[in-house]
ZAGU-958101 format. One line per 4 residues: number of its first residue (from 1); their letters; for each residue x, y, z of N, C-alpha, C. Coordinates in steps of 0.2 Angstrom, whole numbers, padded with zeros to 4 digits. Atoms other than C-alpha are relative to their C-alpha. Layout:
BEGIN
NUM) a) X Y Z X Y Z X Y Z  ...;
//
This chain:
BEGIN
1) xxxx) 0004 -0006 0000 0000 0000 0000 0005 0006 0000  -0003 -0004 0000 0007 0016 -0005 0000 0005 0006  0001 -0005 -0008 0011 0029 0012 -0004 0005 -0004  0007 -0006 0000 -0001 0042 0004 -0004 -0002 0001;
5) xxxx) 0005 0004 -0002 -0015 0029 0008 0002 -0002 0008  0000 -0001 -0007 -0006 0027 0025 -0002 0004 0004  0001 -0006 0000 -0007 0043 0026 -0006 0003 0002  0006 -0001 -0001 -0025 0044 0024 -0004 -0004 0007;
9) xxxx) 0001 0002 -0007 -0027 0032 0038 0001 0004 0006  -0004 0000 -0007 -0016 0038 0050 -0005 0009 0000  0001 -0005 -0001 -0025 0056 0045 -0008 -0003 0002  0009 -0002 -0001 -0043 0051 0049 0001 -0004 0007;
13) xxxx) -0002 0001 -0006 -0035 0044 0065 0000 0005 0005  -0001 -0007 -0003 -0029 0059 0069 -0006 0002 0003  0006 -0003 0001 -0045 0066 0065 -0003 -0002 0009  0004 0004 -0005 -0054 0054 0079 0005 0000 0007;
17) xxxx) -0007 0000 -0005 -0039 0054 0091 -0002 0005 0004  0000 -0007 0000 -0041 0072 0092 -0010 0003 0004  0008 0001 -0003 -0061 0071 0096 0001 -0003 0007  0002 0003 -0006 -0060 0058 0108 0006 0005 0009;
21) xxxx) -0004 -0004 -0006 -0044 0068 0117 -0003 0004 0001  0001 -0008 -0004 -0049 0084 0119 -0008 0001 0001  0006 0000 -0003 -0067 0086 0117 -0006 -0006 0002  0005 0005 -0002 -0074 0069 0121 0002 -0001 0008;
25) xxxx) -0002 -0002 -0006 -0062 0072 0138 -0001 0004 0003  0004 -0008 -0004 -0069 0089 0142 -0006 -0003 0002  0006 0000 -0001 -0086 0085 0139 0000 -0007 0006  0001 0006 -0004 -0086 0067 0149 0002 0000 0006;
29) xxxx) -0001 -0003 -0007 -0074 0073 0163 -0007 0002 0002  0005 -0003 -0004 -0087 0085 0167 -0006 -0003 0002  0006 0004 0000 -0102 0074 0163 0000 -0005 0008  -0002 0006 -0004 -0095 0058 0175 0001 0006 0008;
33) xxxx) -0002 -0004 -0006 -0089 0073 0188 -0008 0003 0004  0007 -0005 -0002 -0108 0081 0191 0002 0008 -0002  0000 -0006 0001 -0102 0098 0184 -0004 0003 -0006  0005 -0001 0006 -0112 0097 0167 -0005 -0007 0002;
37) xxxx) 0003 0005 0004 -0126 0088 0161 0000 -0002 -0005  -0001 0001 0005 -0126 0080 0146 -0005 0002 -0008  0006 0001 0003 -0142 0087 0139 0006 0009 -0002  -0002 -0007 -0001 -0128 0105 0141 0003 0000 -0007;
41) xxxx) -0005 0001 0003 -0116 0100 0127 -0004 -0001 -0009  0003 -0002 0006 -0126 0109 0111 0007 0002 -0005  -0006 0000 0006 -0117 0108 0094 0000 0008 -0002  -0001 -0006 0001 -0123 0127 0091 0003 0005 0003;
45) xxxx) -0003 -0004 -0002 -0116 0136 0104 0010 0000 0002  -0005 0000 -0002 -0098 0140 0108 -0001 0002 0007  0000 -0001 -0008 -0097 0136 0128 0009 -0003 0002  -0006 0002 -0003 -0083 0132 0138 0008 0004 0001;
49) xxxx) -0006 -0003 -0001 -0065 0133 0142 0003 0002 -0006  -0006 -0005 0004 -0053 0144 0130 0001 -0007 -0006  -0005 0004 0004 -0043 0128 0124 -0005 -0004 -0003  0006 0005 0002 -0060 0117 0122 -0002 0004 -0005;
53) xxxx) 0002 -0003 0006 -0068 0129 0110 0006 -0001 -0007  -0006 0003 0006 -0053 0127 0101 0003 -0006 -0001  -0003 0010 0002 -0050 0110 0100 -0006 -0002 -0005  0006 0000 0006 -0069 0110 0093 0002 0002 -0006;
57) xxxx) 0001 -0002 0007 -0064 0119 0079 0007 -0002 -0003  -0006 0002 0000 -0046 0111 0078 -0004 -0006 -0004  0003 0009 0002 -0057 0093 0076 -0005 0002 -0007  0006 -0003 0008 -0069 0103 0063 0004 0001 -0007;
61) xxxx) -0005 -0002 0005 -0054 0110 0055 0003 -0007 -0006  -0001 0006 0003 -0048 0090 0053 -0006 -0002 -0006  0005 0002 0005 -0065 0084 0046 -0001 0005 -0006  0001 -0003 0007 -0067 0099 0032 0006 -0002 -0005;
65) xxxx) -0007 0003 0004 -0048 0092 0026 0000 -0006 -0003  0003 0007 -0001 -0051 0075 0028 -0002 -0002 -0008  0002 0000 0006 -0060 0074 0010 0003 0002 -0005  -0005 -0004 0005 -0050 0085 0001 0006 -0004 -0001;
69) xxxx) -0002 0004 0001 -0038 0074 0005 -0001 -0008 -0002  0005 0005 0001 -0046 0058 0003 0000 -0001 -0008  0001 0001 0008 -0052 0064 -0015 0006 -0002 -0003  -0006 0000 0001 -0034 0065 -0018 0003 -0005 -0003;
73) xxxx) -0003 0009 -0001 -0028 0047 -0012 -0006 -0003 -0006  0004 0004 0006 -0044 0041 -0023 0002 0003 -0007  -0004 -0004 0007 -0037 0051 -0039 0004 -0002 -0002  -0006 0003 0002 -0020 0044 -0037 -0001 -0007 -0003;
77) xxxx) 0001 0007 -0002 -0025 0025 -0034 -0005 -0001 -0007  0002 0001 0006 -0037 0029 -0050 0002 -0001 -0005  -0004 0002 0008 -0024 0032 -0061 0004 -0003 0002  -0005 0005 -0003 -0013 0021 -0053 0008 0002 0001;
81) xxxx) -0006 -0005 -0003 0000 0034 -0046 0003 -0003 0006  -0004 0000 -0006 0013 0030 -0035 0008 0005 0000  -0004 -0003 0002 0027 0041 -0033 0002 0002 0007  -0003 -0003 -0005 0041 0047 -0020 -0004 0006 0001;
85) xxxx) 0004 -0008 -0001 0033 0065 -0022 -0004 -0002 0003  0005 -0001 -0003 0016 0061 -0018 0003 -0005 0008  0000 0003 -0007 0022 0050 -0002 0001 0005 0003  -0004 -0004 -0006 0033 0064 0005 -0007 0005 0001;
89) xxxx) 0004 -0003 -0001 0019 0077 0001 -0005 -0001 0004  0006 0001 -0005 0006 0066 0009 0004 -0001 0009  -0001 -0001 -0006 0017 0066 0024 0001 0006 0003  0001 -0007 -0004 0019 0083 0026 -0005 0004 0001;
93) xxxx) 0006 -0003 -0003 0003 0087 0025 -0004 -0002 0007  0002 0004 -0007 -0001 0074 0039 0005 0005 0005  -0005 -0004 -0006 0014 0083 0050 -0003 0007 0002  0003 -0007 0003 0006 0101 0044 -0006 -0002 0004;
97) xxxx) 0007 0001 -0004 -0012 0094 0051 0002 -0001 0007  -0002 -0001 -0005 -0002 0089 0066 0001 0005 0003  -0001 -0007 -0007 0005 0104 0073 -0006 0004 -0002  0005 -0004 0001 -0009 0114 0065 -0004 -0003 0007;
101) xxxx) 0006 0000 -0006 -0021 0106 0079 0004 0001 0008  -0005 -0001 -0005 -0007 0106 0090 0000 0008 0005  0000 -0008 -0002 -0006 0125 0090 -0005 0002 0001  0010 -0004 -0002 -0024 0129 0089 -0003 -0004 0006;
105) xxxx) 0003 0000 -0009 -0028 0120 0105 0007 0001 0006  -0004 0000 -0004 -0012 0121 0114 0003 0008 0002  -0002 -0008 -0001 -0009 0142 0112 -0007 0002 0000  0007 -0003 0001 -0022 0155 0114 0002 0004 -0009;
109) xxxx) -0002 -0003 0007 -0023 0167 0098 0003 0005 0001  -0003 -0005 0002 -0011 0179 0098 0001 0001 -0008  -0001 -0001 0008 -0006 0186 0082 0006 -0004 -0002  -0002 0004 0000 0008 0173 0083 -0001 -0007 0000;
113) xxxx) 0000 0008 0000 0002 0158 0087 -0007 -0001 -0006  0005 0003 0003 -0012 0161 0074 0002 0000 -0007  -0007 0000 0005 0003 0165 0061 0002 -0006 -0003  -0002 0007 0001 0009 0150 0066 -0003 -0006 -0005;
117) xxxx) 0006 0006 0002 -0005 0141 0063 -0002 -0001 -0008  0000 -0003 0007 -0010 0149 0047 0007 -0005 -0006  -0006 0003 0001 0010 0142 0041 -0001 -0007 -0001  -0001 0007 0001 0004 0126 0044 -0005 -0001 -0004;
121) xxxx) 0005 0000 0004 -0012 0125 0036 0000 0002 -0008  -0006 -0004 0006 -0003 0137 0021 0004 -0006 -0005  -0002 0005 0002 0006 0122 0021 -0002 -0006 -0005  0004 0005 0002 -0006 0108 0019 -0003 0001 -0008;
125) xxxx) 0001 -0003 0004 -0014 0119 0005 0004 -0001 -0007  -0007 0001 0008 0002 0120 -0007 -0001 -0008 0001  0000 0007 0001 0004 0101 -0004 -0007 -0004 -0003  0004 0001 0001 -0014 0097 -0009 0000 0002 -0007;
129) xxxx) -0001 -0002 0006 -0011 0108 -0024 0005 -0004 -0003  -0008 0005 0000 0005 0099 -0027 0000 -0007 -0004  0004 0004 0001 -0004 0084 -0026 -0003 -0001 -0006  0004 0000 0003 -0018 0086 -0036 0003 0002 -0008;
133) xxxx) -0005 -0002 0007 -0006 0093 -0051 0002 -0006 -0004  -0004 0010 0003 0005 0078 -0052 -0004 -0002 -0003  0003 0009 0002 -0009 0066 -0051 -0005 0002 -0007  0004 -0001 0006 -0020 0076 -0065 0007 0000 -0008;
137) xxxx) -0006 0003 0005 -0003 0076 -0076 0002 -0006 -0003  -0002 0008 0003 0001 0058 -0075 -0007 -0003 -0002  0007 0003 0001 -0016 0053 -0077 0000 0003 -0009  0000 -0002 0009 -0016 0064 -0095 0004 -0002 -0003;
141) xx) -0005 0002 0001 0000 0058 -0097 0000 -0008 -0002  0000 0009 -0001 -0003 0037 -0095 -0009 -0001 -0003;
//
């Protein structure tokens, strides 16, 4: 299996990793402790602590990628792409999702750490782009 398809696994891992850590562990601390109830923990509103609110939209930020990448891995495997590029690519965009969720729940937003953040998602971007060139190339190509 080529690592851009690991890649895809390991990124919708992430994804769910990243739910059950930070806000399936807020909300269920609280639940299990008597500080919420469960009926509290509405999808429309933004409640809670600082870092919580941002790990929701860290976990969101995953799932609106997630496909984008996804179509990608289906595109390559359609034309039957395999290629150093697209591995290294698909690992940097994994790494790049990494600290991206990293930063966005583990800093507040200063104009630095939202710089940062930005860098990393900036990153995933071009690599997506990247991606998607190659594999429409070789595919006109073969």
């Amino acid at each position: 299996m080529p690592i851009y398809v690991w890649v895809l696994l390991l990124f919708a891992g992430w994804t769910v990793a990243l739910l059950v850590g930070s806000v399936g562990v807020y909300r269920w601390s609280r639940i299990l402790t008597g500080r919420s109830q469960i009926r509290e923990f509405s999808g429309g509103r933004a409640e809670g602590a600082d870092w919580y609110r941002r790990a929701m939209r860290a976990h969101a930020n995953c799932v609106e990628n997630l496909p984008v990448y996804a179509a990608l891995v289906v595109a390559a495997l359609a034309a039957g792409m395999t290629s150093p590029v697209l591995d290294a690519l698909a690992v940097m965009i994994l790494a790049a999702r990494v600290a991206q969720s990293l930063v966005h729940i583990g800093f507040a937003e200063t104009n630095a750490a939202v710089a940062v953040r930005f860098a990393f998602f900036f990153t995933q971007i071009v690599c997506f782009v990247w991606m998607g060139v190659a594999i429409a190339d070789f595919a006109l190509r073969h």
